[in-house]
C-alpha positions in Angstrom: 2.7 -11.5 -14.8 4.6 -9.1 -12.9 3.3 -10.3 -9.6 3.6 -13.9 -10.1 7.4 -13.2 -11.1 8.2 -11.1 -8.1 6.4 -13.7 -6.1 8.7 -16.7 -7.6 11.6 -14.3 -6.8 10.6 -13.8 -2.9 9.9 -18.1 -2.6 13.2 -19.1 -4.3 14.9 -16.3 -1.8 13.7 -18.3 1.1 14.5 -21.4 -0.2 18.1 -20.0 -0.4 18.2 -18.5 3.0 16.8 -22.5 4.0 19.3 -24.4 2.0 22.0 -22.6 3.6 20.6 -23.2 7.3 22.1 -26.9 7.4 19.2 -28.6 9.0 17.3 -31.2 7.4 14.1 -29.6 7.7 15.8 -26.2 6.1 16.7 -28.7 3.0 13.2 -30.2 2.8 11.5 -26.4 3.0 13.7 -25.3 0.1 13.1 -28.0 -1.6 9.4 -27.8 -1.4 9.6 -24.0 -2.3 12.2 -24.6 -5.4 9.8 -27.5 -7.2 6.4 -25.6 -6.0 4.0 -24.4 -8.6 1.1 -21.8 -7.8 -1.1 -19.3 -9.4 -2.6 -16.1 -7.8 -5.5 -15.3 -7.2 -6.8 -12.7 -9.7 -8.8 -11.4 -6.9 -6.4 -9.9 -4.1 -6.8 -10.6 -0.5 -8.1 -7.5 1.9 -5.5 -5.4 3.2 -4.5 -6.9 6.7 -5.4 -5.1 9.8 -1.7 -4.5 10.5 -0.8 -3.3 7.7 0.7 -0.1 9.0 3.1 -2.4 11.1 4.1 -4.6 8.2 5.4 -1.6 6.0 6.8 0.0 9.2 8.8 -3.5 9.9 9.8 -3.3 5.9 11.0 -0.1 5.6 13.2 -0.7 9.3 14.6 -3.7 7.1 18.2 -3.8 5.3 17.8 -7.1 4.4 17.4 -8.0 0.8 14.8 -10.0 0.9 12.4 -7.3 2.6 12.1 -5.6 -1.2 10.9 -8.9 -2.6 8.1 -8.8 0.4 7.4 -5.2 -0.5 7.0 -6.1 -4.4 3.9 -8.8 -3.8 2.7 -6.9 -0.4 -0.7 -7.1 -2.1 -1.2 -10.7 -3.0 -0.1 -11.7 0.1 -2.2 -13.7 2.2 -1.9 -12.4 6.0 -4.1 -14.1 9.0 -4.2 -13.7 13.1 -2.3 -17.2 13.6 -4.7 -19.0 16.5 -7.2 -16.8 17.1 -9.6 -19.1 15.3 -9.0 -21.9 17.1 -8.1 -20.5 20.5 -5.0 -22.0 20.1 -3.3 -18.7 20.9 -4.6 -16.1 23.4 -6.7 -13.8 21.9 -5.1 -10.6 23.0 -1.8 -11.9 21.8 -3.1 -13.4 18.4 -4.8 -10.0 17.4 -1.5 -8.3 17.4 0.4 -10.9 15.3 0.3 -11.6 11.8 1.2 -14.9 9.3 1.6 -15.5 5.9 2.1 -19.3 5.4 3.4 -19.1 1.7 3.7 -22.9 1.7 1.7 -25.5 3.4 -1.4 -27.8 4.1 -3.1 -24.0 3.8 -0.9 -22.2 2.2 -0.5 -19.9 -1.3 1.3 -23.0 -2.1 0.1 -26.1 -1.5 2.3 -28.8 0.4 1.6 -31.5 2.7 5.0 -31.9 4.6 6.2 -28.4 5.6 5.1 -25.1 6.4 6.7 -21.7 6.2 5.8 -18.0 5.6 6.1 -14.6 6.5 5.9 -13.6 10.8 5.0 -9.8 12.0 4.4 -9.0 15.7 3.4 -5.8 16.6 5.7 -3.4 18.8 5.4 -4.0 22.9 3.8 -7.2 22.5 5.4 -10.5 24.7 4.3 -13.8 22.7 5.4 -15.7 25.9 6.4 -19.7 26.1 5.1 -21.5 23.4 6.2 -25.0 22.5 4.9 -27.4 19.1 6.2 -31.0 18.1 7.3 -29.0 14.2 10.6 -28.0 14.7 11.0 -24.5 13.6 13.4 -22.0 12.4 12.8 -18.4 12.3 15.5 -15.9 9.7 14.7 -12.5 11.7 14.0 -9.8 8.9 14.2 -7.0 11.9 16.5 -6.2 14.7 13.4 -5.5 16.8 13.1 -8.8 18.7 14.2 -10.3 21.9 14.3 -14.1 21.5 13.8 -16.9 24.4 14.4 -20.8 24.3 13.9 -23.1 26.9 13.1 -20.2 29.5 16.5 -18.0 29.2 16.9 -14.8 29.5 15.1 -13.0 26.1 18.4 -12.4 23.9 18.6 -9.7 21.1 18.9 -10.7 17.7 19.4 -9.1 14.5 18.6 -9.3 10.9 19.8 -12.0 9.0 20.1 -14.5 12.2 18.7 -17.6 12.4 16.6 -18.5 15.5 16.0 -22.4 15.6 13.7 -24.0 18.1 13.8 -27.8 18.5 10.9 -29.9 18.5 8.7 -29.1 21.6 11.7 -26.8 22.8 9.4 -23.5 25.4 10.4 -20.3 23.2 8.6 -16.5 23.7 9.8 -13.7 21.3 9.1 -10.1 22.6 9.5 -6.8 20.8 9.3 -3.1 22.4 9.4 0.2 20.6 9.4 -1.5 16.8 7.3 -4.3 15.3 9.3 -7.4 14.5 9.3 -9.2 10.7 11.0 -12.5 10.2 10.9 -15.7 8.0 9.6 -18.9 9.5 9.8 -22.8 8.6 8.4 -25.8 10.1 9.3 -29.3 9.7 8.4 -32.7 10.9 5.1 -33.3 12.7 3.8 -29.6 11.3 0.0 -29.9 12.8 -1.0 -27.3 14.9 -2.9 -30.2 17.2 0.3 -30.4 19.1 0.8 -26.2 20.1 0.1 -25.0 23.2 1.2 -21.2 24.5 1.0 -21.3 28.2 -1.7 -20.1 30.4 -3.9 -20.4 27.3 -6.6 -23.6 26.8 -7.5 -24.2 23.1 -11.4 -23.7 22.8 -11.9 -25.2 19.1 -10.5 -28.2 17.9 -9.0 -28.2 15.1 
């Protein structure tokens, strides 16, 4: 009971942090997460591989919601986002971590949107990436240097919101500290349209 309150606590925090982004596709997330119903799983998943990184990234935190993410830490399901299907270079992907709380494969089922917890690891450049979803990152962490459409890698810090249009080129990179942030996507939300450059998917998906 405990966990499945805490967990309703941490989704309708992100719907909050969405409904106050004024986008569209921040309104349609929120929504999704504020009329969502879910159970978890009695059985919870294995401990991620990163693990050590994700409570490293929580504890550098002062943002409120960072508690809610320490509360459910173990029912939380983490995965390396496009290693599987190639979709993301391997060397990169193995040092990344998402938690889609809500979508097609998500802890809560929807359709329509995606959106979930992000960790990258310290010193790792997740260079130019582009995807038809629009998307809309809520950085958790000072730790990251942000890109879009090729600039200069900017500095951002907690609380900010990092929005990437629709096939918009975007890299995040992080040095000394690993990076946590909340992430949305809207729109056309298959992966079938993401490609990270210099990198040729080699599983359909």
């Amino acid at each position: 009971m405990a966990d499945t309150e805490n967990f309703r606590a941490l989704i309708l925090s992100i719907a909050d942090l969405y409904a106050a982004e004024g986008r569209a596709g921040g309104d349609q997330v929120a929504a999704a997460l504020r009329q969502s119903r879910f159970s978890l799983s009695d059985q919870p998943p294995a401990p991620p591989p990163l693990l050590d990184q994700v409570n490293e990234a929580l504890a550098l935190s002062s943002h409120p919601i960072a508690g809610l993410i320490a509360n459910v830490l173990p029912v939380i399901r983490w995965q390396h986002a496009g290693l599987e299907n190639g979709r993301i270079r391997a060397d990169v992907a193995v040092q990344m971590l998402t938690a889609e709380i809500i979508g097609p494969t998500g802890m809560i089922h929807s359709p329509t949107v995606r959106a979930g917890l992000f960790l990258q690891a310290r010193h790792v450049a997740y260079t130019s990436r582009s995807h038809a979803a629009e998307e809309t990152y809520v950085a958790l962490t000072d730790s990251g240097r942000w890109s879009l459409y090729d600039s200069a890698p900017a500095q951002r810090t907690t609380g900010e919101v990092i929005f990437h249009p629709s096939m918009a080129p975007h890299a995040t990179f992080t040095g000394a500290d690993p990076l946590l942030a909340i992430w949305r996507w809207s729109g056309d939300i298959a992966w079938e349209s993401y490609v990270m450059a210099g990198t040729t998917p080699t599983v359909a998906t």
